[in-house]
C-alpha positions as a Markdown table, in Angstrom:
| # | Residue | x | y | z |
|---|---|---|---|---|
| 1 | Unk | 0.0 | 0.0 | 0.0 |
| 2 | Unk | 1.5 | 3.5 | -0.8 |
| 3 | Unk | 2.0 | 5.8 | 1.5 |
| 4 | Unk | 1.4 | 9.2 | -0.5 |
| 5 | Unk | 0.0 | 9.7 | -3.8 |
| 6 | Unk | 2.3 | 12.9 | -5.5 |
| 7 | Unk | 0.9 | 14.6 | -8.6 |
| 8 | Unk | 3.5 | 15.7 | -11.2 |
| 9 | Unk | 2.4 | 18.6 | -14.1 |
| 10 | Unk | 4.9 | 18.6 | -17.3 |
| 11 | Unk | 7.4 | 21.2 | -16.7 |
| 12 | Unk | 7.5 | 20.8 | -13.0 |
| 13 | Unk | 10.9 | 20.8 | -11.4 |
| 14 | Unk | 10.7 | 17.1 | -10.0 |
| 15 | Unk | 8.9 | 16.3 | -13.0 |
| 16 | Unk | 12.4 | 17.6 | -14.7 |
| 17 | Unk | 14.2 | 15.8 | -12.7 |
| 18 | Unk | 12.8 | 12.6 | -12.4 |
| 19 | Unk | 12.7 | 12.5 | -16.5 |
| 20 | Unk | 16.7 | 12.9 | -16.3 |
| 21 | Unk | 17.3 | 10.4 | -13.7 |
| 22 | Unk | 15.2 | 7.6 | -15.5 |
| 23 | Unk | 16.4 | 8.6 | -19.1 |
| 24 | Unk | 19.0 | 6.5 | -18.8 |
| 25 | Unk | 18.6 | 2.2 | -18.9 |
| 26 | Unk | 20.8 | 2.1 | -16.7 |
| 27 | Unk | 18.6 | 3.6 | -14.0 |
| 28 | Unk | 15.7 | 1.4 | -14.7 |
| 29 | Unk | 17.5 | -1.7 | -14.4 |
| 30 | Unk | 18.8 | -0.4 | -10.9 |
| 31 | Unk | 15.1 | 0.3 | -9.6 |
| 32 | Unk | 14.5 | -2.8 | -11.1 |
| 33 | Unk | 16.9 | -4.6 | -8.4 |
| 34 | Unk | 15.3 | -2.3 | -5.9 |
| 35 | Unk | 11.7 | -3.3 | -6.4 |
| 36 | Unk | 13.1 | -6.6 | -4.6 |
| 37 | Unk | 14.4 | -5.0 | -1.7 |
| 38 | Unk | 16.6 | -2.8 | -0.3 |
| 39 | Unk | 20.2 | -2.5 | -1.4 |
| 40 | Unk | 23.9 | -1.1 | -0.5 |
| 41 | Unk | 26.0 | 0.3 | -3.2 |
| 42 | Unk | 28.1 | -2.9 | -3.5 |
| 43 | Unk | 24.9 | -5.1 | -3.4 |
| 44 | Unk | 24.3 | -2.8 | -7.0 |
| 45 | Unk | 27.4 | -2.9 | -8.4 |
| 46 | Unk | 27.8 | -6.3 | -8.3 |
| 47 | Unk | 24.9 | -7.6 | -9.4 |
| 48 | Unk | 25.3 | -5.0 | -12.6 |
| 49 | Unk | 28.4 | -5.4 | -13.0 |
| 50 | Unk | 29.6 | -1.5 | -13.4 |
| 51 | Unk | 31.6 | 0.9 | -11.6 |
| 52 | Unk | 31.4 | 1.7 | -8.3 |
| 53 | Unk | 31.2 | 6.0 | -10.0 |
| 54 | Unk | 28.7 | 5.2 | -12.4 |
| 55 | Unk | 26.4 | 3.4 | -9.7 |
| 56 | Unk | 26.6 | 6.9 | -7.8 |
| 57 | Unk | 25.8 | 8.9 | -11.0 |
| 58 | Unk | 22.9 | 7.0 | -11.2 |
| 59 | Unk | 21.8 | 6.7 | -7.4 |
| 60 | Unk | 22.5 | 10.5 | -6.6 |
| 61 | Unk | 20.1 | 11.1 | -9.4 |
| 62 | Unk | 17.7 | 9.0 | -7.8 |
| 63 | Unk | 18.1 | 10.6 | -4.5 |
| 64 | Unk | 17.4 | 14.1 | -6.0 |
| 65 | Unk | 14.2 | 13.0 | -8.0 |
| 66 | Unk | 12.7 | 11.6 | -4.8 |
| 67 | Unk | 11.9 | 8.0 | -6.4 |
| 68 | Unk | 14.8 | 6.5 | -4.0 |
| 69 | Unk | 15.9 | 6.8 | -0.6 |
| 70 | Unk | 18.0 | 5.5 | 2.2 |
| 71 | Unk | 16.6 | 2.9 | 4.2 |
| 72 | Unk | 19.2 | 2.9 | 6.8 |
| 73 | Unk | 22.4 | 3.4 | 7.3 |
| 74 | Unk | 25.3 | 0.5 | 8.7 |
| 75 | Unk | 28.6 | 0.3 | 9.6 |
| 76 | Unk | 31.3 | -2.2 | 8.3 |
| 77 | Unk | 33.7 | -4.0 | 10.5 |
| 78 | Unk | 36.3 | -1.8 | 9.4 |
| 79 | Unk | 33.9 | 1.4 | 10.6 |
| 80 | Unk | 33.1 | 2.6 | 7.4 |
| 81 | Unk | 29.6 | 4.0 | 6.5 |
| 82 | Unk | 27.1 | 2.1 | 4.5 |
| 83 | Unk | 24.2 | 3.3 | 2.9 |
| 84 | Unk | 21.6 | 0.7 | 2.3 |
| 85 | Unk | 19.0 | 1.9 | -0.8 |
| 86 | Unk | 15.6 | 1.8 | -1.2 |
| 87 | Unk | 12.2 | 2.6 | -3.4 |
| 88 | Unk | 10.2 | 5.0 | -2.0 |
| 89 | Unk | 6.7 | 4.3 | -0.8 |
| 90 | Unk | 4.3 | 6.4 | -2.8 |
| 91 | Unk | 2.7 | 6.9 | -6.3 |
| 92 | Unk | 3.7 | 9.4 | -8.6 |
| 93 | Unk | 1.4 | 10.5 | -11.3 |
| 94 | Unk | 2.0 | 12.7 | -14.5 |
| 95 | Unk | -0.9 | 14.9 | -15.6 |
| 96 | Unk | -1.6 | 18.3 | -17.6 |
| 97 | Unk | -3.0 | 21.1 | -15.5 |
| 98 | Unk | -6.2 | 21.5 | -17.1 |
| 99 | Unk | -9.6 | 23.3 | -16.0 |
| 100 | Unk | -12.8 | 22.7 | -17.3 |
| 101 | Unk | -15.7 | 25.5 | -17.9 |
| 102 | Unk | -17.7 | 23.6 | -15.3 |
| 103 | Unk | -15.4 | 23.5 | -12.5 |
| 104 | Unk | -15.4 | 27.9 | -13.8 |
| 105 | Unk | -18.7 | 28.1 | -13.4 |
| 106 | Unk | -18.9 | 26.5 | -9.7 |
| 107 | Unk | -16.5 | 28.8 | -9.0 |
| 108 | Unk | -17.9 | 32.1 | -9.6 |
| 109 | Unk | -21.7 | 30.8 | -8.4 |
| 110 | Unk | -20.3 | 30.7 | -5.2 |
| 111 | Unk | -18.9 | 33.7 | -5.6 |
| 112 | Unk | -22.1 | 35.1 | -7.0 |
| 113 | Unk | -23.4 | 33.8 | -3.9 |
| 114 | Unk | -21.5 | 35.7 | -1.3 |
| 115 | Unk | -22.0 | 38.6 | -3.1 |
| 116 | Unk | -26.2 | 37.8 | -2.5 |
| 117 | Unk | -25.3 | 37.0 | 1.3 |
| 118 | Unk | -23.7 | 40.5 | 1.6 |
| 119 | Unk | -26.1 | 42.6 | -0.2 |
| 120 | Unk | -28.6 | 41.0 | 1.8 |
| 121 | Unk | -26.7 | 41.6 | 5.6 |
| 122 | Unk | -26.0 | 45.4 | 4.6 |
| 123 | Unk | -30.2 | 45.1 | 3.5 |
| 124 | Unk | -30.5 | 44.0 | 7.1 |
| 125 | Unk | -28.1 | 46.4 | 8.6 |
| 126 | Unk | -27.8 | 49.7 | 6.6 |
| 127 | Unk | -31.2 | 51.3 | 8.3 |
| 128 | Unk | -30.0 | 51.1 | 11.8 |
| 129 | Unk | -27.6 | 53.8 | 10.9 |
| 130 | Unk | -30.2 | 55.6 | 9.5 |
| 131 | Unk | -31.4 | 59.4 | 11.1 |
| 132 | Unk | -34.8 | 58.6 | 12.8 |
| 133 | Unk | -36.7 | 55.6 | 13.7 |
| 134 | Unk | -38.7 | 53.9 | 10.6 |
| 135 | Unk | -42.2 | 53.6 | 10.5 |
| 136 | Unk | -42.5 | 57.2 | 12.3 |
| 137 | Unk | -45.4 | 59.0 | 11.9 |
| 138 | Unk | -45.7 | 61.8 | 9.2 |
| 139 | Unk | -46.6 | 65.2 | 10.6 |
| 140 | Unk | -48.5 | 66.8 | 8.7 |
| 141 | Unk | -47.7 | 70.2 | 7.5 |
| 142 | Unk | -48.6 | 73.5 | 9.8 |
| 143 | Unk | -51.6 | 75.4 | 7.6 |
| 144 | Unk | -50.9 | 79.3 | 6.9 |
| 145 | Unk | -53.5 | 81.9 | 6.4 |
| 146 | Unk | -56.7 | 82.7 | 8.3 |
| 147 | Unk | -58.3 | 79.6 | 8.2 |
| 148 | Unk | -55.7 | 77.8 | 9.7 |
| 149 | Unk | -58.6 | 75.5 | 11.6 |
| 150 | Unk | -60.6 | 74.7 | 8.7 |
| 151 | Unk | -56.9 | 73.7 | 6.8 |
| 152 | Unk | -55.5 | 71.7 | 9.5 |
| 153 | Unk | -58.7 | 69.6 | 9.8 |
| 154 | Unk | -58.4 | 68.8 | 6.2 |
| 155 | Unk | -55.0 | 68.3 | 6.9 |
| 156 | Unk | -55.5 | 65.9 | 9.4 |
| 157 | Unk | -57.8 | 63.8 | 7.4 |
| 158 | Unk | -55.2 | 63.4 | 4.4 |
| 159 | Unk | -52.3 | 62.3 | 7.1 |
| 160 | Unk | -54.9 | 59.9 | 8.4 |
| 161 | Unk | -55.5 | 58.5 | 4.7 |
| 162 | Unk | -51.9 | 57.5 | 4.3 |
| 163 | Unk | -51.0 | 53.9 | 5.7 |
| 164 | Unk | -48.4 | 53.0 | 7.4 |
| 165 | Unk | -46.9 | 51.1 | 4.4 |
| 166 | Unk | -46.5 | 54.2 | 2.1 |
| 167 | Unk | -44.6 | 56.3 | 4.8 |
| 168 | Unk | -41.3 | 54.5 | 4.0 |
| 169 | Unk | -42.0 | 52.9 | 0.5 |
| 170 | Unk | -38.6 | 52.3 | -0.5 |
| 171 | Unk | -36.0 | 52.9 | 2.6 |
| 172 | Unk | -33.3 | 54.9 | 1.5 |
| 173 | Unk | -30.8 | 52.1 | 2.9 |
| 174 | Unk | -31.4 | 50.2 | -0.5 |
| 175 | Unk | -29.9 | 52.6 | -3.1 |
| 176 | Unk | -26.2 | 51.8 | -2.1 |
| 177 | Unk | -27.6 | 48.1 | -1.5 |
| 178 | Unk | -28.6 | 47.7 | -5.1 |
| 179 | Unk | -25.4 | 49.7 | -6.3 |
| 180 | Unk | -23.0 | 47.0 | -4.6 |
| 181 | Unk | -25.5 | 43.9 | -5.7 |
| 182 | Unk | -24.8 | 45.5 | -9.3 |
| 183 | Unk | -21.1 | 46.4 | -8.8 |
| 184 | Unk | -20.1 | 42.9 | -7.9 |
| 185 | Unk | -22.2 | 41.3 | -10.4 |
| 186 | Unk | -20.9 | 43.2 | -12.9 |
| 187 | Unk | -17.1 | 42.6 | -11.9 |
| 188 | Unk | -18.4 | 38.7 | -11.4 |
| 189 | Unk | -19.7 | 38.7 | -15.1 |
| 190 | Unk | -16.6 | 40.5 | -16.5 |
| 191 | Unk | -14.0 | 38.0 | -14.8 |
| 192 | Unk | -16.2 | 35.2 | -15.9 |
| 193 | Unk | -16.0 | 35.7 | -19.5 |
| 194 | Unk | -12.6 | 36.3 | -19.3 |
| 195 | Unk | -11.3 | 33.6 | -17.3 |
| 196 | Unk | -13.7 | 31.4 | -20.3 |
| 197 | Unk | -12.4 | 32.6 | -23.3 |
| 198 | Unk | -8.8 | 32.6 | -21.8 |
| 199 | Unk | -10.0 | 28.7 | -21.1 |
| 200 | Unk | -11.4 | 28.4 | -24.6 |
| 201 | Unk | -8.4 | 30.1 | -26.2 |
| 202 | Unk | -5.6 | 27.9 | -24.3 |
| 203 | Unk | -7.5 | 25.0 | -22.7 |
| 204 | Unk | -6.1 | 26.0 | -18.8 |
């Protein structure tokens, strides 16, 4: 069972090196020997029957790509250092870096969404900060003249027609609302068709 799963795109740096360290037959046949266990340098050589400086060409190559490591290390009887070489644990797969227009499209809908949440919270917020209390009562205006009774009667009556529902129609909180709603939609829509035909022109 592997222990990691690494994704590679063309062009990537390991991807680079791994390509040069397994270029070579060479290499293959030495991660061949390794698929049946671990190995020192000696163990290698002799069983290929190559120099000790090519082996190391080969295994340093290894080493930098990340397909090899070392399992442990041992000590002869003469007190020398031994490296004993192994395969890595994991799976390495090679694949373009694509992006499809539906995986776009989930992308800015959830954007498209936040921008909803928002519009809706300042909705929410906005008339707290407003001056006066909604849903106050409209006073009706002072009549002028000599028949200020008769005017302020009739006055009366028209501020008693008006319903509560028409003193605040439209709250002045949802101009700037509808301004952002349309400001980020617009910005969502214009990044959208760009990030599509870019995706359409180059295929990522």
């Amino acid at each position: 069972m592997t222990e990691e799963v690494i994704v590679l795109e063309p062009g990537d740096e390991r991807a680079q090196k791994i390509g040069k360290a397994m270029a070579s037959p060479m290499a293959n046949e030495i991660l061949n020997l390794l698929s049946g266990g671990p190995k020192t340098a000696s163990d290698l050589t002799g069983l290929l029957n190559i120099p000790m400086g090519t082996l190391k060409y080969h295994i340093e190559n290894l080493l930098e790509a990340g397909i090899v490591e070392i399992a442990e290390t041992r000590y002869s009887v003469k007190g020398r250092e031994v490296k004993v070489y192994a395969l890595r644990d994991q799976l390495l797969i090679v694949a373009p870096r694509m992006t499809n227009i539906r995986s776009i499209l989930l992308k800015y809908a959830s954007l498209f969404v936040v921008v909803i949440v928002a519009s809706m919270a300042m909705l929410a917020i906005l008339p707290f900060f407003e001056p006066g209390l909604p849903g106050l009562p409209v006073a009706a205006p002072a009549a002028f003249g000599g028949e200020g009774a008769a005017d302020s009667g009739e006055a009366g009556i028209l501020a008693e027609k008006i319903s509560p529902g028409m003193e605040r129609s439209i709250p002045s909180s949802a101009a700037p609302v509808l301004a952002f709603f349309m400001g980020g939609s617009m910005v969502l829509l214009i990044l959208f068709l760009y990030e599509a035909y870019r995706w359409r022109k180059t295929g990522y």
